[in-house]
KESE-684336 format. One record per residue (C-alpha): residue number from 1; residue in one letter; x, y, z. Coordinates in steps of 0.25 Angstrom, whole numbers. Layout:
{tordo = NUM | lomi = A | px = X | py = Y | pz = Z};
...
This chain:
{tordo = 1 | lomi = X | px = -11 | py = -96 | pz = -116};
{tordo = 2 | lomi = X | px = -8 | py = -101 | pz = -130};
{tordo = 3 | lomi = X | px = 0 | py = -114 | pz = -131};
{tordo = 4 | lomi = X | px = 11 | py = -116 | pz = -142};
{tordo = 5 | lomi = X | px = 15 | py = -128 | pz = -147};
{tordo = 6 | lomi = X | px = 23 | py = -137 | pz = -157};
{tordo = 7 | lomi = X | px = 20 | py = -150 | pz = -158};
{tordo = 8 | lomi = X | px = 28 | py = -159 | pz = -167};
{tordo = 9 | lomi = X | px = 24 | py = -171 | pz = -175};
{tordo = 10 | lomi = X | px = 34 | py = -183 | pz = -181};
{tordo = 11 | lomi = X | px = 27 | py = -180 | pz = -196};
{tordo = 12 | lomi = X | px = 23 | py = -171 | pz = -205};
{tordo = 13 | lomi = X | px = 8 | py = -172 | pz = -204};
{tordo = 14 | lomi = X | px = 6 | py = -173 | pz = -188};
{tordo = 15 | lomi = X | px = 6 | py = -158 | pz = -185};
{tordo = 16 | lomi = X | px = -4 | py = -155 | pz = -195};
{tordo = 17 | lomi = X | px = -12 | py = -168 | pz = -189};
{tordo = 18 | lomi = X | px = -10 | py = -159 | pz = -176};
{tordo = 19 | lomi = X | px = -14 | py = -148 | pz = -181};
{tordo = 20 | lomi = X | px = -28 | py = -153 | pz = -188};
{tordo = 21 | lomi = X | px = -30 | py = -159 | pz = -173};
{tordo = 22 | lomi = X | px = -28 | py = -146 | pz = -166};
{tordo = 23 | lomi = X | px = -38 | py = -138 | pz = -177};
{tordo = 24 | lomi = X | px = -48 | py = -149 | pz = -173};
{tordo = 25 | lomi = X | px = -45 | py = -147 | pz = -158};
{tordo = 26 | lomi = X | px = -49 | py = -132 | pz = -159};
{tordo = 27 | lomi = X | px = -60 | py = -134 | pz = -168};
{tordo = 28 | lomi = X | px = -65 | py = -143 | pz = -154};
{tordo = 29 | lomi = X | px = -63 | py = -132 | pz = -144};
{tordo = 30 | lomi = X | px = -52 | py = -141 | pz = -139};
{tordo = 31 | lomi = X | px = -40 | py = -130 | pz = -141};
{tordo = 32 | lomi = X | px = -37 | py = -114 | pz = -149};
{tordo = 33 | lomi = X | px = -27 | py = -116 | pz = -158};
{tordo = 34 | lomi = X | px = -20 | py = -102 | pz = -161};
{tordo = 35 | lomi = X | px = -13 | py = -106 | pz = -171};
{tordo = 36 | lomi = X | px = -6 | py = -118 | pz = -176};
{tordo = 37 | lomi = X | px = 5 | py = -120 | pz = -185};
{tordo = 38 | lomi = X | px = 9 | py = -135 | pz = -192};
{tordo = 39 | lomi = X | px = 24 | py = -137 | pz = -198};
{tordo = 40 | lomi = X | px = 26 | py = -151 | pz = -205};
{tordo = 41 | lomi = X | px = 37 | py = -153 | pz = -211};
{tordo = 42 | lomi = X | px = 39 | py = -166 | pz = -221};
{tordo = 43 | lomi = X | px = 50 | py = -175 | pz = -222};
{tordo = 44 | lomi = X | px = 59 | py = -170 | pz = -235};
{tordo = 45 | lomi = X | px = 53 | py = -156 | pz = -233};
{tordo = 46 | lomi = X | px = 64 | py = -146 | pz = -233};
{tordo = 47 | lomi = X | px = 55 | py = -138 | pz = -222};
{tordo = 48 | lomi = X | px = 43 | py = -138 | pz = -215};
{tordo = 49 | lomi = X | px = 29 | py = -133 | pz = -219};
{tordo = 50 | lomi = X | px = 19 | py = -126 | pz = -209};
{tordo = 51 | lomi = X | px = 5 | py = -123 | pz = -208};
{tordo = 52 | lomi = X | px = -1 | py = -112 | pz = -199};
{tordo = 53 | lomi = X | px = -13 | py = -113 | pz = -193};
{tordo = 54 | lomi = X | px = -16 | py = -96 | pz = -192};
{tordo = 55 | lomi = X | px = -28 | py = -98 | pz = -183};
{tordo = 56 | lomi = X | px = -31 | py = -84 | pz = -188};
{tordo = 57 | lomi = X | px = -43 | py = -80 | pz = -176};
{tordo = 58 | lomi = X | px = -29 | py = -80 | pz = -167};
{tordo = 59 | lomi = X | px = -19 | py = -76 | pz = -175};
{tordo = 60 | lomi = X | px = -19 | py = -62 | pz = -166};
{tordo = 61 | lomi = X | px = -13 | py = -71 | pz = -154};
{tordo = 62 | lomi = X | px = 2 | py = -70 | pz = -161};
{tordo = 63 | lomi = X | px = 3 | py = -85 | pz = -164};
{tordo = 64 | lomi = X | px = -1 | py = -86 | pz = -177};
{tordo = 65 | lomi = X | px = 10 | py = -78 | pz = -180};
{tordo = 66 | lomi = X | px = 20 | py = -84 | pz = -171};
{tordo = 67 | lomi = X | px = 19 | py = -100 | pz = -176};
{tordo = 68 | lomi = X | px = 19 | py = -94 | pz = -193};
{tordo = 69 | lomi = X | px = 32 | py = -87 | pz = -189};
{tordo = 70 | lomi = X | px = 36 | py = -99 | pz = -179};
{tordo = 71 | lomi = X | px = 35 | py = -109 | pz = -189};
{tordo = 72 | lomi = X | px = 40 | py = -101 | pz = -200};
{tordo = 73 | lomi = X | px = 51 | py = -98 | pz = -192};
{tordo = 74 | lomi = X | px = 54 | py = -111 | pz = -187};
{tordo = 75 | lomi = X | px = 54 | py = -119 | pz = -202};
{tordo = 76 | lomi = X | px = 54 | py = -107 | pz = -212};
{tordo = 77 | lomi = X | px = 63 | py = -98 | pz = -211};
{tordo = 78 | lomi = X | px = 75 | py = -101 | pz = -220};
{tordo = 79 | lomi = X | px = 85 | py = -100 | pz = -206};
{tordo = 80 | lomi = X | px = 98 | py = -109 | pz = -203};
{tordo = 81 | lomi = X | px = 108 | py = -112 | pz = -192};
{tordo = 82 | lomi = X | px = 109 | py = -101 | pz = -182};
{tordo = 83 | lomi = X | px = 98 | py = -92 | pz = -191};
{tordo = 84 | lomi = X | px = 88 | py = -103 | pz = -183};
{tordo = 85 | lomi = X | px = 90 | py = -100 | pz = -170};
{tordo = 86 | lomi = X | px = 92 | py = -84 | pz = -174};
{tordo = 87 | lomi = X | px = 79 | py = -86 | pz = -178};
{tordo = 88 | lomi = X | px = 72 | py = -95 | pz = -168};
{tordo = 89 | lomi = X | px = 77 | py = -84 | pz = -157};
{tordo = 90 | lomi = X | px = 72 | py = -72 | pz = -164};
{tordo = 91 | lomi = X | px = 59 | py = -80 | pz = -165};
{tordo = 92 | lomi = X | px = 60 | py = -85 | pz = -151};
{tordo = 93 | lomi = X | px = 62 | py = -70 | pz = -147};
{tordo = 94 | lomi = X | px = 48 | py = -65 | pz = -155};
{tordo = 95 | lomi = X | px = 40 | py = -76 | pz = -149};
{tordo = 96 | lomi = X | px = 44 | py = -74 | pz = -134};
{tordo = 97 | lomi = X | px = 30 | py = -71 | pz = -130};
{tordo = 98 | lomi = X | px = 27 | py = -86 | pz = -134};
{tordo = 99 | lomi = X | px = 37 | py = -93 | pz = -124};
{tordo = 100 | lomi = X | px = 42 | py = -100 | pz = -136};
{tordo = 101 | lomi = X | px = 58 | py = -100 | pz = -135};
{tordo = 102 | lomi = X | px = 70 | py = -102 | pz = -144};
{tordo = 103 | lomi = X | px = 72 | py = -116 | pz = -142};
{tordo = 104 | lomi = X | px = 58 | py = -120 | pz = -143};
{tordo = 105 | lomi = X | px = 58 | py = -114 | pz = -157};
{tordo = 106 | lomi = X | px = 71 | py = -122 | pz = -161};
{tordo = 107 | lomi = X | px = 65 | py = -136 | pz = -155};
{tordo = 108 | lomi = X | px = 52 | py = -132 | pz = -164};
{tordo = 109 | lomi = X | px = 60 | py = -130 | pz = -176};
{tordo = 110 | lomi = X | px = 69 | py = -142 | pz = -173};
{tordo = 111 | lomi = X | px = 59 | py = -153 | pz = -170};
{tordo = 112 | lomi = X | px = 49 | py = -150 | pz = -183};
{tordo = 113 | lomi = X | px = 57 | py = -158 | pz = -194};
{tordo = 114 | lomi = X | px = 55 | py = -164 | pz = -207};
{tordo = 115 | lomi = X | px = 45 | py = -176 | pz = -206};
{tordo = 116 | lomi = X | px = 38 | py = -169 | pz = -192};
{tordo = 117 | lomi = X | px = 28 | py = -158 | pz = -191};
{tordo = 118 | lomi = X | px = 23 | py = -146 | pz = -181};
{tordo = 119 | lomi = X | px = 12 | py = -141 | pz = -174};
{tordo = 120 | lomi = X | px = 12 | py = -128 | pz = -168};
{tordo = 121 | lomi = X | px = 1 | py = -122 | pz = -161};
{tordo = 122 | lomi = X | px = -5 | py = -113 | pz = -152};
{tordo = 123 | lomi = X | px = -14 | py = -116 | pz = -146};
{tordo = 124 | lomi = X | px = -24 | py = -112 | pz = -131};
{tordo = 125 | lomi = X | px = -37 | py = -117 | pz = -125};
{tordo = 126 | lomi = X | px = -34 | py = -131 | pz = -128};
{tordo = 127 | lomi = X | px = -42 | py = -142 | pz = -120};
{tordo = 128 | lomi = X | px = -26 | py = -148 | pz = -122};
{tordo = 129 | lomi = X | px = -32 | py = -164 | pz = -115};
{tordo = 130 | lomi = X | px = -43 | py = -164 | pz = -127};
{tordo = 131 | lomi = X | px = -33 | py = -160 | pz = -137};
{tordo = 132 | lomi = X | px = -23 | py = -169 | pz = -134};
{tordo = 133 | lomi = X | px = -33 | py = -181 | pz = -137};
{tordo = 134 | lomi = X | px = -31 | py = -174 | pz = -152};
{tordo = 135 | lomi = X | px = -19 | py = -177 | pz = -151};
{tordo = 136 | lomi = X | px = -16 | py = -190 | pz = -146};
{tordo = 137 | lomi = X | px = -8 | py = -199 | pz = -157};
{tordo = 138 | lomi = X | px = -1 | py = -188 | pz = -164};
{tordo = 139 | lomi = X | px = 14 | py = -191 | pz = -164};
{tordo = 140 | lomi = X | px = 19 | py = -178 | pz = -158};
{tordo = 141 | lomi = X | px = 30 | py = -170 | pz = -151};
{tordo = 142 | lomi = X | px = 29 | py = -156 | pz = -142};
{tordo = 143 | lomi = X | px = 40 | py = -147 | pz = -147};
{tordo = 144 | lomi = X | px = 35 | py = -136 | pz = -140};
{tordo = 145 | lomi = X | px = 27 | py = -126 | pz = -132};
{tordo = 146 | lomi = X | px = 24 | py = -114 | pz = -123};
{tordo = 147 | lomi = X | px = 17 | py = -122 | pz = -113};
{tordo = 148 | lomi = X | px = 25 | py = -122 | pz = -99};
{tordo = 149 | lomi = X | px = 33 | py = -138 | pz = -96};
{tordo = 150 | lomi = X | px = 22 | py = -142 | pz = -88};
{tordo = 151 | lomi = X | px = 11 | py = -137 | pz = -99};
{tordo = 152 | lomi = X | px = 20 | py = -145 | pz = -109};
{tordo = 153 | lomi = X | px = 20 | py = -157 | pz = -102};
{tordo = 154 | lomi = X | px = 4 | py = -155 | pz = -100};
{tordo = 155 | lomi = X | px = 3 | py = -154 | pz = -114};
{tordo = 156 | lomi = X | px = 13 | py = -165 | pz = -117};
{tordo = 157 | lomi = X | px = 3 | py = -176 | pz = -108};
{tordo = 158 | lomi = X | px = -9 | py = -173 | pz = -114};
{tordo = 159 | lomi = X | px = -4 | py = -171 | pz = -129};
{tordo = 160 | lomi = X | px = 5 | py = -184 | pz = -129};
{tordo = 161 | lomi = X | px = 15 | py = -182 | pz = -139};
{tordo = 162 | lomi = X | px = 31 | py = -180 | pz = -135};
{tordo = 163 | lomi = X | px = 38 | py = -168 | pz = -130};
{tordo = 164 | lomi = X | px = 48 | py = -163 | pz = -141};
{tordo = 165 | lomi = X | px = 57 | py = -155 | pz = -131};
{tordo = 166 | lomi = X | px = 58 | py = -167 | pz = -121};
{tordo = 167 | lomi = X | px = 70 | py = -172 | pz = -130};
{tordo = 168 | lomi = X | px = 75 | py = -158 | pz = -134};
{tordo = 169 | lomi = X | px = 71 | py = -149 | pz = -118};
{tordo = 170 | lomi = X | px = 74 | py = -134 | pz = -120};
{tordo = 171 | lomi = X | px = 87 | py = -130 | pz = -117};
């Protein structure tokens, strides 16, 4: 089963640190990465920019597709007010297959702000206690998922880092 998820860092640079770590993690056999998309978003920057990773060898999967519109829709698309969460549920609806819900979507959009970044990424096959040593110092914060609680937690124990929905649990 593929894993999805959206790591959030407290600059600008740290999810595209994470991401350089991950592409070096693959390159060692220690995980498949899918695909991988990187928002940073500067202080004083009206909006965010992103990076995607278009691992093209699994761009058949479906995910490729669905982090460019994701991210896009999330930070770029020119909607406010009740146009959000209009949008977020359409969105939410088309990408039902992913066990990624409404609310998720708008604690993703909520949490990446100017001054922070994101990484999201999909990923399977990870050696995840190898992988996690990558990771060890890097300031960062779970936004979320598809992993089960109890997978979350796991993932939570062996990557450090904070869970971003303790503060903020689904409703």
């Amino acid at each position: 089963m593929a894993t999805f998820t959206v790591w959030k860092f407290d600059d600008p640079e740290g999810a595209d640190q994470a991401a350089m770590i991950l592409k070096r993690a693959q390159t060692d056999g220690l995980v498949k990465v899918i695909d991988h998309a990187v928002v940073t978003w500067p202080v004083g920057q009206s909006r965010p920019q992103s990076t995607h990773g278009n691992e093209d060898k699994w761009r058949g999967t479906g995910w490729g597709a669905f982090l460019g519109g994701l991210v896009g829709m999330l930070f770029f698309m020119p909607v406010v007010g009740a146009g959000v969460g209009a949008a977020l549920g359409r969105w939410s609806k088309s990408a039902e297959n992913t066990g990624i819900t409404k609310e998720q979507l708008e604690r993703i959009r909520s949490a990446i702000t100017p001054g922070t970044s994101g990484l999201f990424a999909v990923t399977e096959a990870s050696d995840r206690d190898r992988l996690a040593e990558r990771f060890h110092g890097l300031k960062r914060s779970l936004i979320e998922t598809n992993l089960t609680d109890a997978e979350r937690q796991v993932l939570l124990e062996e990557f450090g880092g904070t869970d971003a929905t303790a503060a903020h649990p689904a409703g």
